[in-house]
C-alpha positions in Angstrom: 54.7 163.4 29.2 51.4 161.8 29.1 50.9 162.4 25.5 54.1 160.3 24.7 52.7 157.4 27.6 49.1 157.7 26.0 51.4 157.2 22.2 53.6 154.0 23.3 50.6 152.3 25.5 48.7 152.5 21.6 51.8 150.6 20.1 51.5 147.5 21.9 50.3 144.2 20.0 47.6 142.2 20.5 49.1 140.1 23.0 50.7 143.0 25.4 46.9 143.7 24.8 46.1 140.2 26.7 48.5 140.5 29.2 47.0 143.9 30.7 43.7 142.5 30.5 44.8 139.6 32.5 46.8 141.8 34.8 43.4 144.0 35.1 41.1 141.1 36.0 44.0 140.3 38.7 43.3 142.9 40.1 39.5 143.0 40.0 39.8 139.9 41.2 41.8 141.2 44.6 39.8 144.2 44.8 36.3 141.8 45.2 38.4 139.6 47.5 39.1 141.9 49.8 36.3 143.9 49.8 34.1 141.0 50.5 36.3 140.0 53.4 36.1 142.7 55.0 32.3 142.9 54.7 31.9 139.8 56.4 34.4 140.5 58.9 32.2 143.4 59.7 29.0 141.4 59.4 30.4 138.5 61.8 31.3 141.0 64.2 28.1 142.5 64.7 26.9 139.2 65.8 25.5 138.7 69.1 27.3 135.5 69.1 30.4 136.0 66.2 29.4 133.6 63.4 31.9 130.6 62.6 30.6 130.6 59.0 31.2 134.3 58.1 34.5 134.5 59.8 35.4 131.2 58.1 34.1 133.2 54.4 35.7 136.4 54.9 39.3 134.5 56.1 38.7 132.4 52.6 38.5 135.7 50.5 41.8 136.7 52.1 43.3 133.3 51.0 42.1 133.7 47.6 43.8 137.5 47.4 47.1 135.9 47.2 47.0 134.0 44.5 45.3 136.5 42.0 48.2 138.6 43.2 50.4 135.9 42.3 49.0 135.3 39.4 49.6 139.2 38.3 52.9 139.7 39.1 53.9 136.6 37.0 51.7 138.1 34.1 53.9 141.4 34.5 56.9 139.6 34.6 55.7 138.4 31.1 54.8 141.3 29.5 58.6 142.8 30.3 60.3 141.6 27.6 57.8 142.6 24.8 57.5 146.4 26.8 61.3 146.7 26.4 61.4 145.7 23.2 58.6 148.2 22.0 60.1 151.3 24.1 63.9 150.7 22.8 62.9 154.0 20.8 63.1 155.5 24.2 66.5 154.6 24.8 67.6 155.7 21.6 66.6 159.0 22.6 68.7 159.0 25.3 66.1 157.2 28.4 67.9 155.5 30.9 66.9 151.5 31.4 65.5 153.6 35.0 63.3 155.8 33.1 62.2 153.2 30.7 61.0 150.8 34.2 58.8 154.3 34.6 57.2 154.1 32.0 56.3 150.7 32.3 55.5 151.0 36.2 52.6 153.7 35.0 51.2 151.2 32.2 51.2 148.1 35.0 49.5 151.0 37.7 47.1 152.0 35.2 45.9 148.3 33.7 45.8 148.1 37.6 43.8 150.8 39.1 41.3 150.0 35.9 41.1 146.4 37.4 40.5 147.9 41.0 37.7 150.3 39.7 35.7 147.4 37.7 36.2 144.9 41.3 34.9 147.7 43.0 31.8 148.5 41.0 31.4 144.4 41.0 31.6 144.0 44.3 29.3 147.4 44.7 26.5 145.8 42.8 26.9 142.6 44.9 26.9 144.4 48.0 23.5 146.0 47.1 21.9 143.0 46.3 22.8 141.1 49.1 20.3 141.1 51.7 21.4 141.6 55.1 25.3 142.8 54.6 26.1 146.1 55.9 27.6 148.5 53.1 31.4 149.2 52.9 32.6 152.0 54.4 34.3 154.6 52.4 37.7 154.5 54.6 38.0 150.5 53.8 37.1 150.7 50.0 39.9 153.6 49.7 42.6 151.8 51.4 41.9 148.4 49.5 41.8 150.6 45.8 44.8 152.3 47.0 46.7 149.5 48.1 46.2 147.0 45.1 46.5 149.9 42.4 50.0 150.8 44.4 51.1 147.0 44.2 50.2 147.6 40.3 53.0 150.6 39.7 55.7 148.4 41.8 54.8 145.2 40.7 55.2 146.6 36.8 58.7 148.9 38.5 60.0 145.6 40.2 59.6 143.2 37.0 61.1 145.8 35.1 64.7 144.9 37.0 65.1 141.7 35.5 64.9 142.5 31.7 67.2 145.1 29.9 66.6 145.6 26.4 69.5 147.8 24.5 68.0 149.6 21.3 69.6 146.7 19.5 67.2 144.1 20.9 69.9 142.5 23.1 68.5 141.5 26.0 70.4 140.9 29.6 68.8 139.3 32.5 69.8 140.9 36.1 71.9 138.8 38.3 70.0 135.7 40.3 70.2 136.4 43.8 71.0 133.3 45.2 69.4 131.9 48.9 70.1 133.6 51.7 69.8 132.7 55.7 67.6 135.7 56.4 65.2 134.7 54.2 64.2 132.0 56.4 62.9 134.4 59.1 60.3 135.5 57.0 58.6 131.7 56.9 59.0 131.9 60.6 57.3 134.8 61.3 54.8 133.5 58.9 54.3 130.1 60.8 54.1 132.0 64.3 50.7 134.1 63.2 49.1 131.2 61.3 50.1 129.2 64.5 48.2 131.6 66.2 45.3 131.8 64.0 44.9 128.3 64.3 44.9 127.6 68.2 41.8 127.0 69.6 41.7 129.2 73.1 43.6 132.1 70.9 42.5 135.5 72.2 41.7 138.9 70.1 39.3 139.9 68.2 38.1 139.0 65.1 39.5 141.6 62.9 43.0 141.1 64.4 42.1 137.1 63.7 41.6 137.9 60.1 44.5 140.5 60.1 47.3 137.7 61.2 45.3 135.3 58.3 46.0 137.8 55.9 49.5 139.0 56.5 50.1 135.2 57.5 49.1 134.3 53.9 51.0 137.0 52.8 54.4 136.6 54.1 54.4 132.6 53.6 53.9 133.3 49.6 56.7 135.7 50.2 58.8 133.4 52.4 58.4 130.4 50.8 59.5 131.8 47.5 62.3 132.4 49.1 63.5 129.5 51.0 62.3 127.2 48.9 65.3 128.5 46.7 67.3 126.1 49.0 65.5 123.1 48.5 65.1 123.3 44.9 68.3 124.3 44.2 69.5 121.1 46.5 67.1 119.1 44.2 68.2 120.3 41.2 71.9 119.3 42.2 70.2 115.9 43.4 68.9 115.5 40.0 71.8 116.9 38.0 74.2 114.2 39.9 71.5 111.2 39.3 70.9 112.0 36.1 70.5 109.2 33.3 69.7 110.7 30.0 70.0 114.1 28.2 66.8 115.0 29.1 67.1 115.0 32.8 70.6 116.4 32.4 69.5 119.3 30.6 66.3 119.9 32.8 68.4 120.0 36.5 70.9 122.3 34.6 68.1 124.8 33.9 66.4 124.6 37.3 70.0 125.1 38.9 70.9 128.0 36.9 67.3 129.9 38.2 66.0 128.4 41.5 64.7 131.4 42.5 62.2 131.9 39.4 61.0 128.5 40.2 60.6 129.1 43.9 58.7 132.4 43.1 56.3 130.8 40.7 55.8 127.9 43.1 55.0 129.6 45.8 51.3 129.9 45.2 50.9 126.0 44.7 53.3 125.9 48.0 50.8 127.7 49.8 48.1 125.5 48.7 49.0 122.7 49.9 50.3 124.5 53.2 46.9 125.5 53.9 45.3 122.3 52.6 47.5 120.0 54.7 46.4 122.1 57.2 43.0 122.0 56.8 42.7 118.7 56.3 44.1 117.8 59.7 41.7 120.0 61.1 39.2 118.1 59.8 40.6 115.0 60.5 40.3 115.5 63.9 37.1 116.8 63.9 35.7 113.7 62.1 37.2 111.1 63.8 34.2 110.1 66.4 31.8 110.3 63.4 29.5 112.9 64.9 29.6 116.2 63.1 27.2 118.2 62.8 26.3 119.9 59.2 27.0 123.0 60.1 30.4 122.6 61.1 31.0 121.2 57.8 30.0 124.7 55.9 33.1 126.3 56.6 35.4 123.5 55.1 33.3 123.6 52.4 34.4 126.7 51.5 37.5 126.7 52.2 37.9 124.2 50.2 36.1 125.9 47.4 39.1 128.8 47.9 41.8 126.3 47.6 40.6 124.5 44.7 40.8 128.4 43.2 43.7 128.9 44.1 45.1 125.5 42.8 43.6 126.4 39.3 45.5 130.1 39.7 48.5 128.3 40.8 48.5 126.2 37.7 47.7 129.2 35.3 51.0 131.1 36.9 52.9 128.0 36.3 52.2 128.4 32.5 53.1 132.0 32.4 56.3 131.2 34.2 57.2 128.1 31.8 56.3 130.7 28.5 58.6 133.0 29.9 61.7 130.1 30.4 60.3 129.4 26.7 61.0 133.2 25.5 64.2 132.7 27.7 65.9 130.0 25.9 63.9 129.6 22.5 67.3 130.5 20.9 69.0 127.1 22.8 65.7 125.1 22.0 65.7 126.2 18.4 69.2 125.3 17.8 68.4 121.7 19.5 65.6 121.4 16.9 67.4 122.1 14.2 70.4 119.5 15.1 67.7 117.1 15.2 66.7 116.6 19.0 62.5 116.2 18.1 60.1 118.8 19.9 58.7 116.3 22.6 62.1 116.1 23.9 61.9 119.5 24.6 58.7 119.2 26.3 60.0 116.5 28.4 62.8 118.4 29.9 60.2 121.1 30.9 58.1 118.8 32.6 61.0 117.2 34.0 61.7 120.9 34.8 58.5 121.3 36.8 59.2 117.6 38.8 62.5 118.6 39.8 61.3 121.7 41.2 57.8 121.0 42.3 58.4 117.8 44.6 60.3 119.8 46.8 58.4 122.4 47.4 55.2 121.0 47.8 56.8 118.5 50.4 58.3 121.2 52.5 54.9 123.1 52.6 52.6 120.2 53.1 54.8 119.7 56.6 54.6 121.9 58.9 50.7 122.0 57.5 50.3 119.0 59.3 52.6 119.9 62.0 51.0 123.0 63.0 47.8 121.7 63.9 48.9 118.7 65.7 51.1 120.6 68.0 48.4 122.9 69.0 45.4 120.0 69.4 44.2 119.6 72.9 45.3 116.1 72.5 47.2 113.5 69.6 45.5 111.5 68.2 47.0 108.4 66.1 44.0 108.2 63.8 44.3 111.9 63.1 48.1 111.9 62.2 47.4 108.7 60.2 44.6 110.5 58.1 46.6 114.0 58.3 49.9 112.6 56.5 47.7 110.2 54.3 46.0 113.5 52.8 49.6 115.3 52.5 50.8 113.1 50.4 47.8 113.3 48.0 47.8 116.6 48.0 51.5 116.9 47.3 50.7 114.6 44.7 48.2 116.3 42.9 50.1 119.6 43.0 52.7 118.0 41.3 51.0 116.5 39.0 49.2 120.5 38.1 52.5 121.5 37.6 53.9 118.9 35.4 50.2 119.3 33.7 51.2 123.3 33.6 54.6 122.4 31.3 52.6 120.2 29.2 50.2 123.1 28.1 53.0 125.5 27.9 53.0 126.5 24.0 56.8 126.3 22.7 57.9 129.1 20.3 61.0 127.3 18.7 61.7 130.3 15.9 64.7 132.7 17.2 64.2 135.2 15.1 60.2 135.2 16.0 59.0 138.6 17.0 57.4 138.0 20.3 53.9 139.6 21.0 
């Protein structure tokens, strides 16, 4: 059995080829993150006095986990379409659309446990050379390798659901789950421990701090991906009705059809701009009587570092999202070519695509941002809440603008027949 694995994985093209290497450096990238995080947490708790700064680091490195995760899942979602196609020999010989998912959950879990072995030895070296860090323990660096090189084998399992590929090269997509009630108690949970983490008298410790951070950061990805189903797909039926040319016709359509791909591949940005709202009404409070000292400052600094990361990651997800919708329906955009509709009007309707979807979202997560941390500040202040919803706006503007930016530099493959590598 791992003869024939070792035989398909050396029949992949040159840009399966890419997408495992980007899968791997996702989750080299995790691995570091993590590790790091909990170095620090260690470090800060060793403290006399725990330090603001390295508490402040090692919740940043957590932040920046979710997006590289993000970011891999999306580039395994991807890679589907061209793994089905190049196993349909398997189902030919009888392999069930199960088995073939298998096959490609072991090639996802091994570009992934390759990823966590070079993030490891990365963040070994760095470890090493940093003066004054205790070493990881072996117990933490275990758990960490295990648990990203396990998301690996179900992430590449999971994205295996939604293409089917018959040894005739048809191709049918699973059925989209529309939005659901339930799926709104995952956001709430997810508000409750970042509400927590951001009180100022909260009680704990420091590692159950930076747990809630994490698996608050963790289950708003996953909630808002899906409740922000809803409010796109309530945009996209706003957009559909209000609709004044082809273009935007054509663009709500395709966002209505799929809200949930949307959501999912907006999620990232969404939590961006959750966490940036929130941050800067932190800050806004803090610098309102003009007296801050520089050291105060550090920590925003670098969390701001971590969010202009993960804005770049969320924009990078975006394109592998909008190349997938281009694999999707090159068939429908090849036939609108070749009546005569020019190739910038395509590219229109997939920025429109990304407005339509993108205001929404990034609204909704800016919100409660700036709601969170006013409702747990020792006192309002009108300054505070001016300068707080002054900065959501930008930043729901430049996130929008990132995604729009993202369909723009989405390359377009227009040919129907095209073999897709």
């Amino acid at each position: 059995m791992i003869g024939l694995l070792r035989m398909l994985t050396r029949g992949q093209s040159a840009g399966e080829r890419t997408r495992g290497r980007l899968m791997s450096a996702g989750a080299a990238l995790a691995t570091f993150l993590l590790c790091s995080g909990v170095v620090l947490v260690a470090y800060s708790e060793s403290q006399p006095r725990p330090a603001e700064a390295q508490l402040i680091a090692a919740l940043t490195m957590a932040l920046l986990t979710v997006p590289a995760v993000g970011f891999s899942y999306q580039v395994s979602r991807l890679a589907t379409a061209t793994r089905e196609r190049r196993l349909a020999a398997l189902r030919l010989a009888g392999a069930t659309p199960r088995e073939v998912r298998l096959v490609g959950a072991y090639e996802s879990g091994w570009r992934a446990l390759l990823g966590t072995l070079l993030g490891g030895a990365l963040f070994l070296i760095a470890n090493l050379l940093a003066p004054g860090l205790p070493l990881l323990s072996p117990l933490p660096a275990v758990t960490i390798g295990l648990a990203v090189t396990l998301g690996g084998l179900l992430s590449g399992f999971f994205a295996g659901r939604h293409v089917i590929s018959s040894p005739l090269g048809v191709v049918r997509r699973a059925h989209h789950r529309g939005p659901r009630v339930s799926d709104l108690l995952i956001l709430l949970v997810a508000a409750g421990l970042l509400a927590y983490v951001f009180r100022p008298h909260r009680f704990g410790s420091i590692y159950v701090i930076s747990l809630a951070t994490a698996f608050g950061g963790v289950l708003l990805v996953i909630g808002l991906a899906l409740a922000a189903t809803w409010v796109i797909a309530w945009s996209a039926r706003l957009a559909w009705r209000r609709a004044a040319s082809g273009e935007a016709l054509l663009a709500a359509r395709m966002v209505q059809d799929d809200p949930r791909s949307w959501a999912r591949a907006l999620a990232v940005a969404g939590v961006t701009v959750f966490f940036a709202s929130g941050v800067a009404s932190n800050l806004a409070y803090i610098m309102r009587d003009g007296k801050v000292e520089p050291s105060r400052l550090l920590p925003f600094g670098l969390i701001s570092l971590a969010l202009l990361f993960a804005l770049v990651t969320s924009i990078a997800a975006l394109v592998v999202h909008q190349a997938e919708e281009s694999l999707d329906h090159r068939r429908s955009f090849a036939v609108l070519v070749a009546s005569g509709i020019p190739v910038s009007s395509i590219r229109r309707v997939l920025s429109r695509q990304a407005l339509i979807a993108a205001v929404p979202v990034c609204t909704v997560s800016a919100v409660p941002g700036v709601i969170i941390i006013h409702a747990v500040a020792p006192e309002l202040s009108v300054v505070a809440v001016a300068w707080s919803v002054l900065a959501a706006v930008v930043l729901v503007g430049v996130a929008t603008a990132a995604a729009v930016l993202a369909a723009r530099l989405t390359p377009l493959r227009l040919d129907p027949t095209a073999r897709v590598g």
